[in-house]
C-alpha positions as CSV (number, residue, x, y, z in Angstrom):
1,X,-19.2,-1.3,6.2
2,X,-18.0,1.7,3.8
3,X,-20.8,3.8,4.2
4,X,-20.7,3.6,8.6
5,X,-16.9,4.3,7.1
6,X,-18.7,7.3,5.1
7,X,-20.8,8.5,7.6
8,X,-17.4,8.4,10.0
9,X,-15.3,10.6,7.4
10,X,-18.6,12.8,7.2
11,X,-18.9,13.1,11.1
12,X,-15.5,13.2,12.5
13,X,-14.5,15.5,9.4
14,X,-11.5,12.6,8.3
15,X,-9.7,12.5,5.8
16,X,-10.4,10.0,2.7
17,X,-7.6,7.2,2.8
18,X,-4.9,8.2,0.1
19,X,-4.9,4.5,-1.2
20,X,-8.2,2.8,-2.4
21,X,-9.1,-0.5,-0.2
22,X,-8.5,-2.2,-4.1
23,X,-5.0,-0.9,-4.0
24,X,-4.8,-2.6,-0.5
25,X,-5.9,-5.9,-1.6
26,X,-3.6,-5.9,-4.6
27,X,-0.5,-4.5,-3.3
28,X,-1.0,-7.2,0.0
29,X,-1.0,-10.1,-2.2
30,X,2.1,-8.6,-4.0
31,X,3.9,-8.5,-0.8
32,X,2.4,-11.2,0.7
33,X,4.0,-13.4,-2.4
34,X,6.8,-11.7,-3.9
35,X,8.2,-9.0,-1.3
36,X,10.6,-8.5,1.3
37,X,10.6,-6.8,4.4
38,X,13.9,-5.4,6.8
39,X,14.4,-4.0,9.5
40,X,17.4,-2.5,11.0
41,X,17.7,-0.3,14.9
42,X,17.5,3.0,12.2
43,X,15.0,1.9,9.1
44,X,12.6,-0.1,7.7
45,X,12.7,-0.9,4.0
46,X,9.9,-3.0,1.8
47,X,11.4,-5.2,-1.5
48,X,9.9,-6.6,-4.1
49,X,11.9,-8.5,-7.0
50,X,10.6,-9.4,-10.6
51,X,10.9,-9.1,-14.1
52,X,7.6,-7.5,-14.8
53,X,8.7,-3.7,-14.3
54,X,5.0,-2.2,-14.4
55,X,3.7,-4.1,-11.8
56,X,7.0,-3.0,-9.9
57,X,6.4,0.5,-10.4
58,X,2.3,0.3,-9.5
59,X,4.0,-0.8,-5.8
60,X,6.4,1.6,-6.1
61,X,3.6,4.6,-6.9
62,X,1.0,3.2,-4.1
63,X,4.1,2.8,-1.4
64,X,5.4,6.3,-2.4
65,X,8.8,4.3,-3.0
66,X,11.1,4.6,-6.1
67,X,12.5,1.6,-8.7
């Protein structure tokens, strides 16, 4: 599968994904298990509450977010 991904990048001229697909995996199970998701009519806003602040700011840094 990554390298017909490869050959698509290579072919259609696209852009790598900013986020590795291991980034994906971990920061789904994160969610998944500890977050919160809201919506309002205006925004949407993605929460996740613990004690352990580096794993808070890894989500933070692959979500763009803030702590």
């Amino acid at each position: 599968m990554q390298n017909c991904v490869r050959s698509l990048w290579r072919v259609q001229r696209l852009y790598r994904p900013v986020i590795r697909s291991v980034d994906i995996a971990w920061l789904t199970g994160l969610l998944e298990g500890e977050g919160t998701f809201v919506m309002s009519e205006r925004s949407m806003a993605v929460a996740v509450n613990m004690i352990d602040r580096n794993i808070i700011e890894r989500a933070a840094q692959l979500m763009k977010g803030r702590v």
